[in-house]
N, C-alpha and C positions, 0 to 999 in steps of 0.2 A: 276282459281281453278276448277277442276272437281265438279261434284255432287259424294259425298261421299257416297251415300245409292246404288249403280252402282256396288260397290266393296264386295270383300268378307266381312266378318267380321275376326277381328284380335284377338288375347293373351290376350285384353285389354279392355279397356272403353274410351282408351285415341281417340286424333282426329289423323289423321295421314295426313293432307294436300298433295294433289300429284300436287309438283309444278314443279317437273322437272320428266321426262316422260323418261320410257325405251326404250333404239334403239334396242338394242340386246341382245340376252343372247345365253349361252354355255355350255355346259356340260364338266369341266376340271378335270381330274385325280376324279371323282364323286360329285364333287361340283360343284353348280353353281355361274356363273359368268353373271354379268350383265354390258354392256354399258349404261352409261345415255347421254340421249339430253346433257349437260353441259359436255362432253367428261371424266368424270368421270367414273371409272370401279370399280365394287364391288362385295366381293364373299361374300358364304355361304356353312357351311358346311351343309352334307346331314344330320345329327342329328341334327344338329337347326331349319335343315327347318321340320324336320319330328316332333321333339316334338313339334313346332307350328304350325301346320298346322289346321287351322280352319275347320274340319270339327265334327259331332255333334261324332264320333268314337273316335275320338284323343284330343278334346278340349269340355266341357262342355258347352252347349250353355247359361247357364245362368250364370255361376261363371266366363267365360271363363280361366280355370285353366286349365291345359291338365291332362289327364286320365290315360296318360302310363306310365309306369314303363320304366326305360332307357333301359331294358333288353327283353323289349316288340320288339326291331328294330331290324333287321337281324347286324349281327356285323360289315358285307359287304356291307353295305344299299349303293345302290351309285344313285345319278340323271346320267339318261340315256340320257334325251336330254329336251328340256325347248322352249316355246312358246310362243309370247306375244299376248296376245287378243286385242281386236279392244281399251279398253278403259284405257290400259296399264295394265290389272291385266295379272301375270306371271303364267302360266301353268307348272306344273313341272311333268316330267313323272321318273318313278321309277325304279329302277329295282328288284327281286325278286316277280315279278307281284301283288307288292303293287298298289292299285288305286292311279288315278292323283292328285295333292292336286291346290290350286289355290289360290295365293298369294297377296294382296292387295301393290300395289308399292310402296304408301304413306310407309308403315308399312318395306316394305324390304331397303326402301331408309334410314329409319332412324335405320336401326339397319346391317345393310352391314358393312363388313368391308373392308375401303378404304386405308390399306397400312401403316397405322400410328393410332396411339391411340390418339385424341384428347381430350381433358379436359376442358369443354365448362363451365366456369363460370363468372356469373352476380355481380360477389361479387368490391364496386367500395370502395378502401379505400382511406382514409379519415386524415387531420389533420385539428385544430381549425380554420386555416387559410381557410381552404378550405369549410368549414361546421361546422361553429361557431353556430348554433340549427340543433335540430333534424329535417328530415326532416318531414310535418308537416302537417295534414288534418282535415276538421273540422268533428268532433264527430258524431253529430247530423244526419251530410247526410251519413256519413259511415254508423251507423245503418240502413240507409233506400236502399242505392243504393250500390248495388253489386259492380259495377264496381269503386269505390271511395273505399270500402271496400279492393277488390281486390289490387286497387292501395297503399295502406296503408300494406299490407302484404308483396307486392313487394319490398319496400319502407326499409321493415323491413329484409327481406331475404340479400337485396341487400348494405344495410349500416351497418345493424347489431346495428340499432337504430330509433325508426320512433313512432310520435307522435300524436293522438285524442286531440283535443282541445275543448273547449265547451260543453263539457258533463255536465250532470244533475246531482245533487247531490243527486243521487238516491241509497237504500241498493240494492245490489244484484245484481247492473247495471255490475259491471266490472268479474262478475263469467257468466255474464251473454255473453258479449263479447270475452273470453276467451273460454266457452264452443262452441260458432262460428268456432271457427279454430280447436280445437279438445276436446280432454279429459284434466283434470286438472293434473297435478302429483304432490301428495304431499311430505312434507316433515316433518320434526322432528318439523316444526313450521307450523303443524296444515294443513289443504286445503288452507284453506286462513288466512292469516295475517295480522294486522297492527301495524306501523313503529311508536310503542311507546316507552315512556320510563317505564322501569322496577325497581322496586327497587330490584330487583335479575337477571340480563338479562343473560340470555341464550348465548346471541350474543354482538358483540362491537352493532352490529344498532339497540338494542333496549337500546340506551342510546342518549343524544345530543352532543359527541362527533363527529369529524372529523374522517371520514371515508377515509382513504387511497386507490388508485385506488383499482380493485380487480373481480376476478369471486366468486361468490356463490357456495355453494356445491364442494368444493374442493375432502372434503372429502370422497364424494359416487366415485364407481367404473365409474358409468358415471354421473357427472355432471350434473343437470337441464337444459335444453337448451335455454329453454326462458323464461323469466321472466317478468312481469307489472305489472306497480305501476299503483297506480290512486290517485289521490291528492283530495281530498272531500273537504278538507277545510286546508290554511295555511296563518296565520296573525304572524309566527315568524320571528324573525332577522333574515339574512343569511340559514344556511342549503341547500344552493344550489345545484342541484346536477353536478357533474363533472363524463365526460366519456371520453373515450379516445379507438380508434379502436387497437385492440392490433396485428391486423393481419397488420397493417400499421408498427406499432412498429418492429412488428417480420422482416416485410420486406424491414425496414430501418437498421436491425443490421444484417441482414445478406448478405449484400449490403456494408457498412461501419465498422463491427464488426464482419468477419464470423467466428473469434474463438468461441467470444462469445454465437452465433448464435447458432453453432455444438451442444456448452456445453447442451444449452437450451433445444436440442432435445435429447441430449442424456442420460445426466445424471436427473436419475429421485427422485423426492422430494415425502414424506411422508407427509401427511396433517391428525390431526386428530381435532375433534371437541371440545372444553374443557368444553362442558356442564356437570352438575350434573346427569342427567338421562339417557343421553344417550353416544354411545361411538363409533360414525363414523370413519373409517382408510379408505384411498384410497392411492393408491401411481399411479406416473407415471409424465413423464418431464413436464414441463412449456409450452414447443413448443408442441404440435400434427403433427405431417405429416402423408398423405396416403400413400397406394403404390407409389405414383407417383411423391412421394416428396411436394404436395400443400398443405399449412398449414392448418390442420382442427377443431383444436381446440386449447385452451390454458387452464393451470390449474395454476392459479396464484393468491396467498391470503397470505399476507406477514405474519397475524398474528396465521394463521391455520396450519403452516409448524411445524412440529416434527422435530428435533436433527435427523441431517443426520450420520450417520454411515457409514464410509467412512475413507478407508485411507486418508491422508495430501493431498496427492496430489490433490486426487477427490474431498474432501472435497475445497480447494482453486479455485480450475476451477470452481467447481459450485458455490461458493461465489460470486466469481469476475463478472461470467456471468449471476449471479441472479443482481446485484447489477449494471449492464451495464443497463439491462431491466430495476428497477428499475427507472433508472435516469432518462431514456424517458418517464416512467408511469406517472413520477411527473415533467416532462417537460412541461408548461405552453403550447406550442408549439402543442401538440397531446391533450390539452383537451378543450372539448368542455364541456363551463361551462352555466347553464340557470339557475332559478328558477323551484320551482315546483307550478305551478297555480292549483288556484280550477276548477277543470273539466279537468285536462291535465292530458289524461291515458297515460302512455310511456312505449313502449313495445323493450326489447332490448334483443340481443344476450345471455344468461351469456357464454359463452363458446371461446365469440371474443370480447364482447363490457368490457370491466374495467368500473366499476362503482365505485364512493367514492359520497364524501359530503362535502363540508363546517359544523364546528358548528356552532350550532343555541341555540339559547336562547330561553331557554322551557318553562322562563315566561313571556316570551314578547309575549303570542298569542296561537292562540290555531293551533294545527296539527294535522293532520288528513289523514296518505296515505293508502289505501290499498294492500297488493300484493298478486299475485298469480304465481305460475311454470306451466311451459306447457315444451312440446317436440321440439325441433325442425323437426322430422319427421312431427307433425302435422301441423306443417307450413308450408312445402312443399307440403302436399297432400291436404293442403285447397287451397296451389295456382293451384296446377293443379288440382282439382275441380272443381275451378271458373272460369280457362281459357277455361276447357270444356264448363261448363255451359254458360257461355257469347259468347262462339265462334258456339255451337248450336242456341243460339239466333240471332244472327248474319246472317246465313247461312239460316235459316228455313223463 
């Protein structure tokens, strides 16, 4: 790997490793085209290269945010001809006698377009058979070592369930780990929460009822994306908790069930909250798909759904294909069941991971979980934070 500090600076704060090295580049119809050592070719238009162009005129040296207005670039802006310097950074020359800009390869190799759209995801689903616990690190060194930390977020991006063991039964500890990866997001039950019983509950889980698979927050326009419990103290019967990866689900019925699969994406369900105080509505299907068709979220909560309004028809499809899902939710097969130990924070998807519970007997022992909402953007950008920061340490 090059020395990095060699190169321009880039759009970013990210690292941009230059592991495969430019042979040639081109000036084509005013884009550039670049050959890689791995016989790889990639282009770029003249307006991407020109709103990112690292210099202190077009890009802010300290925010690295660019400064121009799209209207700021000749309409004609084309590269004239392009040049590779000795250490692989790309010279691009302009036309309209705009000055030269000069391009970091690490940075153009990862954002070129090579002919095709790739969809690069770490996401590994999951049935009980295959990952009967969460997967699982101890507490104590996560707090102290970044890179165990790291590992544990990874853990969580990638399973959509990942679990702190051996924590201290300390107040404040688990607001305390949560504000690590980002800001809180509250909800209608407060910044932070615990998992009691009520003699008025707001919710089925503040009772010791069995809790049926399910995401949380159905009913906001988007969803909470991460959720952790932390368990401080539990000496009751049962209450286990049971999860199940719904993106495994989703990609078993559409695979073996694609009618039902369709229905899932398409036809969308009303969810409203049945609290006294307040009065949450969200609507939108049970499946998520992006543009690209990859499943990106789920909104599924059997007892938060409102009376569908729907002709016969619709209304039957989406019966039949809510009722497909459910089968696998409560498929012994897709869930992964454990206890909740004292000192086990578990931090999980709501948006992919289904979560329920076993009843538990509330006078058999005393309980005690905490929880708290977070984003899942703030899970992403704590891991590419820390892949920075350990891969600086690394390097230096």
């Amino acid at each position: 790997m090059k020395d990095l500090d060699q190169y321009p600076i880039t759009p970013d704060f990210d690292l941009w490793p230059v592991e495969v090295m430019p042979q040639a580049v081109r000036s084509e119809n005013g884009a550039l085209w670049v050959e890689w050592s791995d016989g790889k070719v990639s282009q770029y238009h003249p307006f991407l290269l020109a709103e990112n162009d690292p210099t202190s005129d077009t890009l802010h040296p300290l925010s690295r945010e660019t400064t121009l207005s799209p209207l700021d670039l000749p309409n004609d802006l084309q590269v004239v001809s392009a040049d590779i310097e000795s250490e692989g950074t790309i010279e691009v020359q302009w036309s309209h006698d705009r000055r030269p800009s000069r391009f970091h390869p690490g940075w153009l190799r990862g954002n070129g377009w090579f002919g095709e759209a790739t969809e690069q995801s770490t996401e590994v689903l999951w049935t009980a058979k295959e990952h009967p616990e969460p997967p699982t690190f101890d507490g104590p060194q996560a707090l102290v070592d970044q890179a165990v930390f790291l590992s544990w977020l990874t853990a969580l991006r990638d399973y959509g369930v990942a679990r702190l063991e051996n924590l201290p039964n300390e107040d404040g500890l688990l607001m305390q780990v949560v504000e690590q990866i980002g800001p809180i997001r509250e909800s209608n039950f407060g910044r932070m929460y615990t998992l009691e019983i009520k003699d008025d509950p707001d919710s089925n889980a503040f009772t010791s009822d069995a809790l049926m698979q399910h995401i949380d927050m159905p009913t906001r326009e988007c969803p909470h994306g991460l959720q952790f419990l932390f368990c401080r103290d539990n000496a009751t019967i049962g209450g286990e908790g049971i999860y199940a990866d719904a993106y495994r689900i989703a990609a078993d019925l559409a695979a073996e069930e694609p009618e039902h699969f369709e229905a899932l994406c398409e036809i969308e369900w009303t969810y409203n909250n049945r609290s006294k105080t307040t009065s949450y509505k969200a609507t939108g299907p049970v499946i998520e798909r992006n543009a690209r068709g990859h499943i990106s979220g789920i909104r599924y909560n059997t007892w938060l759904r409102a009376p569908l309004v729907a002709s016969l028809e619709v209304q039957d499809r989406a019966y039949r294909s809510y009722r497909a899902f459910a089968a696998r939710a409560q498929d012994q097969t897709y869930q992964m069941k454990f206890a909740y130990r004292p000192g086990d924070l578990l931090a999980f998807d709501n948006r992919r991971a289904l979560h329920g519970r076993n009843g538990y007997d509330a006078q058999g022992g005393t309980r005690f979980i905490e929880g708290i909402y977070s984003d899942r953007d703030d899970l992403h950008s704590a891991i590419r934070s820390l892949e920075r920061t350990l891969s600086k340490e690394t390097t230096s």
